[in-house]
Backbone as CSV, one residue per row, in Angstrom:
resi,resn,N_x,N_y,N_z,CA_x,CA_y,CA_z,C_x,C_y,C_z
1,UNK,-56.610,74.610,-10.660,-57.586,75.427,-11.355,-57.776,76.734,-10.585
2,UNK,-58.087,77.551,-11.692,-58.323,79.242,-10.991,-59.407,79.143,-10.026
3,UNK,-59.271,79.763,-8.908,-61.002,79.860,-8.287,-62.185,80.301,-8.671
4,UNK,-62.091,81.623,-9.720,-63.147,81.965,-10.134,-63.758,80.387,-11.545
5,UNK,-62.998,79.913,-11.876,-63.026,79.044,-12.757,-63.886,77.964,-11.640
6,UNK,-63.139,77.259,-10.854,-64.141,76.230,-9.658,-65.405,76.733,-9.700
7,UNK,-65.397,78.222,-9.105,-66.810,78.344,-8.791,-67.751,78.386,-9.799
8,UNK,-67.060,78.602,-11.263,-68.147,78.481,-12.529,-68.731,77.177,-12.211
9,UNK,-67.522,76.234,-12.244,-67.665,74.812,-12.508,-68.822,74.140,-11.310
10,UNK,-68.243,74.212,-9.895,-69.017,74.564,-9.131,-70.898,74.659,-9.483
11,UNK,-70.788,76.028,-10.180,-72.146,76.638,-9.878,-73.022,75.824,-11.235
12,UNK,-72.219,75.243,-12.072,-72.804,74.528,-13.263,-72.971,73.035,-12.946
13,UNK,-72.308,72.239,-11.758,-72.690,71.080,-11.203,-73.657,70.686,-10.348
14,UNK,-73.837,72.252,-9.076,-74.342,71.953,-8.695,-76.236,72.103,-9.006
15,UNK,-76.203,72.996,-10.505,-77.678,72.966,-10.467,-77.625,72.420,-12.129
16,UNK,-76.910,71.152,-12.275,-76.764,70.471,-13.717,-78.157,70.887,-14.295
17,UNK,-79.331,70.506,-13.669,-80.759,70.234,-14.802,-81.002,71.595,-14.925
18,UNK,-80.930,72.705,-14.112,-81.265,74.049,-14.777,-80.419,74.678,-15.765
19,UNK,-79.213,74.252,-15.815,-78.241,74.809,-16.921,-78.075,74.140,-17.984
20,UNK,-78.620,72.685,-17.822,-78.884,72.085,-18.786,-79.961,72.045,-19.860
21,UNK,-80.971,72.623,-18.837,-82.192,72.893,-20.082,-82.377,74.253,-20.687
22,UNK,-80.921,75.248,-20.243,-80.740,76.296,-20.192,-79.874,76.112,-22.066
23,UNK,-78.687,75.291,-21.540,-78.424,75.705,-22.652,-79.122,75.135,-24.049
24,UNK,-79.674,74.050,-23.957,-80.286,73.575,-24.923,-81.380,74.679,-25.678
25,UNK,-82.216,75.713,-24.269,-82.855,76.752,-25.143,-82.027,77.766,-25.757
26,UNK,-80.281,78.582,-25.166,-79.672,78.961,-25.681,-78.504,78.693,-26.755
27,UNK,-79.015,77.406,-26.805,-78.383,76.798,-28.664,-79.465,77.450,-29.344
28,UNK,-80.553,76.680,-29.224,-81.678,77.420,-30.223,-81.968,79.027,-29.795
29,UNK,-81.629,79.596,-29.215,-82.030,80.998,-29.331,-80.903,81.288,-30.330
30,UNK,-79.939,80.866,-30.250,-78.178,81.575,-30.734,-78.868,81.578,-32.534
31,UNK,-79.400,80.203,-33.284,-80.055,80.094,-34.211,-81.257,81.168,-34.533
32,UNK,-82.331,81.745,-33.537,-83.436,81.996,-33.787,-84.324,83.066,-32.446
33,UNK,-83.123,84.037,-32.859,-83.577,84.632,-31.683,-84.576,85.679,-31.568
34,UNK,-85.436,86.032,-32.705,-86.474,86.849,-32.629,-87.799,85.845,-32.344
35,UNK,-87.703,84.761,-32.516,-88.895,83.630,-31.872,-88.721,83.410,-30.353
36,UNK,-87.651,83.631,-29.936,-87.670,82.543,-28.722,-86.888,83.814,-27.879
37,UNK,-87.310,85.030,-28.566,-86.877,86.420,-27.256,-87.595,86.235,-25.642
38,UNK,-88.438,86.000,-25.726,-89.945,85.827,-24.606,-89.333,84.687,-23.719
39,UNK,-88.998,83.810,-24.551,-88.957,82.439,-23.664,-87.412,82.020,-22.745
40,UNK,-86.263,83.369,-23.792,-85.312,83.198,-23.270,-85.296,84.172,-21.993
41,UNK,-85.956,85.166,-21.932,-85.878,86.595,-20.999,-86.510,85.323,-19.581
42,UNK,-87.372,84.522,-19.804,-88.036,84.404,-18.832,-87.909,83.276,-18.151
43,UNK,-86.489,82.171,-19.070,-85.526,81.224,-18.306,-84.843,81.646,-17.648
44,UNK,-83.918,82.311,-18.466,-82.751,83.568,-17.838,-82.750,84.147,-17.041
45,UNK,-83.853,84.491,-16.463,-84.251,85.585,-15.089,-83.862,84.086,-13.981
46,UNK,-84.063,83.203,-13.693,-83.416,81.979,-12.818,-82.324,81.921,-13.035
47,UNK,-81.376,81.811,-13.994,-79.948,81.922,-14.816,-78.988,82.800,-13.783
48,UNK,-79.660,83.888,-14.012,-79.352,85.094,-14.250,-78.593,85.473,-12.558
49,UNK,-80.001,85.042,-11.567,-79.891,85.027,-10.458,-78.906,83.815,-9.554
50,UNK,-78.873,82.947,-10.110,-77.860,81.902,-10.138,-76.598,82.534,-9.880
51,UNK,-76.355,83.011,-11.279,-74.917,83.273,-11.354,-74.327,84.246,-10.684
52,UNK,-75.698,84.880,-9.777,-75.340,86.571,-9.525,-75.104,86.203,-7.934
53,UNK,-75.955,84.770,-7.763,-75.399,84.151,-6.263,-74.512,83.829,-5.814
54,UNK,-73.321,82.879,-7.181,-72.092,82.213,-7.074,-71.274,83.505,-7.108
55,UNK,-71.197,84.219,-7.930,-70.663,85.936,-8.248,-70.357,86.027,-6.810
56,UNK,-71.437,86.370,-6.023,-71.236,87.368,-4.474,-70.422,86.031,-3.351
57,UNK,-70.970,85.026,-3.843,-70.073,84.304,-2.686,-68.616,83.895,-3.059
58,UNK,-68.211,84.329,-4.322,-67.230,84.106,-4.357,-66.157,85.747,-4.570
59,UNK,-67.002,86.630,-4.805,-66.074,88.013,-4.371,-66.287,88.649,-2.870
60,UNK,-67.247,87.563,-2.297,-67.863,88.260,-0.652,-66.589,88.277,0.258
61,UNK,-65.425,87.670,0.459,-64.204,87.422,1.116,-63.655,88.781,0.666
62,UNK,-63.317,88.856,-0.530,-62.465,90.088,-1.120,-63.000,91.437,-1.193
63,UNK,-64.039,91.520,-0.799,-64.571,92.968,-0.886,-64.009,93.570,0.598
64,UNK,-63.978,92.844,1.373,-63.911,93.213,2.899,-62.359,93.617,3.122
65,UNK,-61.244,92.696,2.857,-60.168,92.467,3.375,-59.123,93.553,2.762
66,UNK,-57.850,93.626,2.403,-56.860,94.340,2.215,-57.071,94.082,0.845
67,UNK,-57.749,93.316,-0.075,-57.661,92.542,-1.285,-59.014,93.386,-1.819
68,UNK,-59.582,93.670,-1.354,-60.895,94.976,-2.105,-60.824,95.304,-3.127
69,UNK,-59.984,95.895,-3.726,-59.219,96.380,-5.206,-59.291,95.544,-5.921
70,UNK,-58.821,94.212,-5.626,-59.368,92.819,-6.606,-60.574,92.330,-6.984
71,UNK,-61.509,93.096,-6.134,-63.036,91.757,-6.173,-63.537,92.500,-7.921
72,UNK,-63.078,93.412,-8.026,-63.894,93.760,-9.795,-63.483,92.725,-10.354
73,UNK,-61.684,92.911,-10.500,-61.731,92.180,-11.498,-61.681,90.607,-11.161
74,UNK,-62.048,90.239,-10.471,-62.710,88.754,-9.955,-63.709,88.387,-10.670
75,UNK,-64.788,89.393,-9.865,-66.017,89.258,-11.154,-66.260,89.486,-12.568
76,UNK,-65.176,90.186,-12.873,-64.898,90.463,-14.270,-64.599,88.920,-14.813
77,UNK,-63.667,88.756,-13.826,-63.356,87.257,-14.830,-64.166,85.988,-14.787
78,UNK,-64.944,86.006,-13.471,-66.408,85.186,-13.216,-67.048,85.080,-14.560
79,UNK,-67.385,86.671,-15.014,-68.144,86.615,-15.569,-67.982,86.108,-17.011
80,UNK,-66.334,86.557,-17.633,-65.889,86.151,-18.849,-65.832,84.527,-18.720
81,UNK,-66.042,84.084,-17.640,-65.891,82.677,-17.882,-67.283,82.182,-17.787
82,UNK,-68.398,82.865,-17.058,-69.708,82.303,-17.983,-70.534,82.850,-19.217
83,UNK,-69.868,83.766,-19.605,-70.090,84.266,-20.734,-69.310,83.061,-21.918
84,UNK,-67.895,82.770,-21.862,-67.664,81.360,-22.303,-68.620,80.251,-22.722
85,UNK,-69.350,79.803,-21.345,-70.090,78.871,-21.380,-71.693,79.395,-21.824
86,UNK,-72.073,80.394,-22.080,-73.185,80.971,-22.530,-72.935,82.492,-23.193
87,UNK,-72.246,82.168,-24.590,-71.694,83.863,-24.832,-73.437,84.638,-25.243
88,UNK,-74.344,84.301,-25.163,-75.474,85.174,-25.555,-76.441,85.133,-23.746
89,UNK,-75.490,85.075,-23.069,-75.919,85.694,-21.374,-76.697,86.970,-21.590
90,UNK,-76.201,87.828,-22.193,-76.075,89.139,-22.093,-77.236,89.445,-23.139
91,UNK,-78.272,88.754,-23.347,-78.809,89.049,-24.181,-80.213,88.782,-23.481
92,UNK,-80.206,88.146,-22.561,-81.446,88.142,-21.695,-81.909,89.087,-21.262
93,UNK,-82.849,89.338,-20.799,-83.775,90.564,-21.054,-84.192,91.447,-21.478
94,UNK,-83.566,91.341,-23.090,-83.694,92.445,-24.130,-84.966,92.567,-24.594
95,UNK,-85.620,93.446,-24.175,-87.231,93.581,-25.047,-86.991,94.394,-26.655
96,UNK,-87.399,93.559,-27.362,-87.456,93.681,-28.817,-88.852,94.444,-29.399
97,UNK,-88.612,95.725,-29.709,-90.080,95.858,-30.250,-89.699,96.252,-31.770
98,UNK,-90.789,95.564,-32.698,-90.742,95.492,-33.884,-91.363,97.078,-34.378
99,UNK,-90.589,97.524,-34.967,-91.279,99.007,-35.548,-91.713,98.653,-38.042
100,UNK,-92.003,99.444,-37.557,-92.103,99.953,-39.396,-92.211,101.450,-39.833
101,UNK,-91.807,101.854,-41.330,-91.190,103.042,-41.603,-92.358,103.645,-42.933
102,UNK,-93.137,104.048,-42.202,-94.230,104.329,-43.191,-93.871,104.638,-44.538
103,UNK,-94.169,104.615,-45.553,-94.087,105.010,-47.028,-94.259,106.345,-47.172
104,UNK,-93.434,107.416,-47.453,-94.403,108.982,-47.853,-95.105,108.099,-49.498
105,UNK,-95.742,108.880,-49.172,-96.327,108.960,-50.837,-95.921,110.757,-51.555
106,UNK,-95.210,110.418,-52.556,-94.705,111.795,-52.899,-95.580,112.344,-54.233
107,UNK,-96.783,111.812,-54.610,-97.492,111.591,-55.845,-98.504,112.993,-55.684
């Protein structure tokens, strides 16, 4: 297996109950996501930081060495592979504000 792939796998074993109650709210957000904007921004922020931990320890070797040039697309592919396992990642912390478009009255 790829390494960036382990360390997904890795980072999804070792904290099973937070990614687990993770995705169960991001099934139902994927369904219903103007209800459950609030509740996903404010799981996700733990998520979020998670992944941004496994991310650095696994491009922290390659940033340093002769291999530097690689660590993007490392994390590039980190990331396409938890985007895989959660393709609405990227949707956490979106603040939604509801507007409306007044009526002229032309009478």
């Amino acid at each position: 297996m790829v390494k960036y792939k382990q360390y997904v796998q890795k980072m999804l074993d070792e904290n099973k109950k937070v990614f687990d109650a993770f995705q169960k709210l991001h099934n139902r957000y994927e369904l219903n996501p103007d209800e459950l904007q609030d509740k996903f921004n404010e799981k996700g922020e733990k998520i979020l930081e998670i992944v941004r931990e496994y991310e650095s320890r696994l491009c922290r070797n390659t940033e340093r060495g002769m291999y530097n040039k690689f660590s993007t697309g490392l994390a590039e592919k980190f990331q396409k592979e938890v985007k895989r396992h959660f393709p609405m990642i990227d949707h956490i912390g979106l603040i939604v504000t509801k507007f409306s478009i007044k009526k002229i009255d032309l009478s």
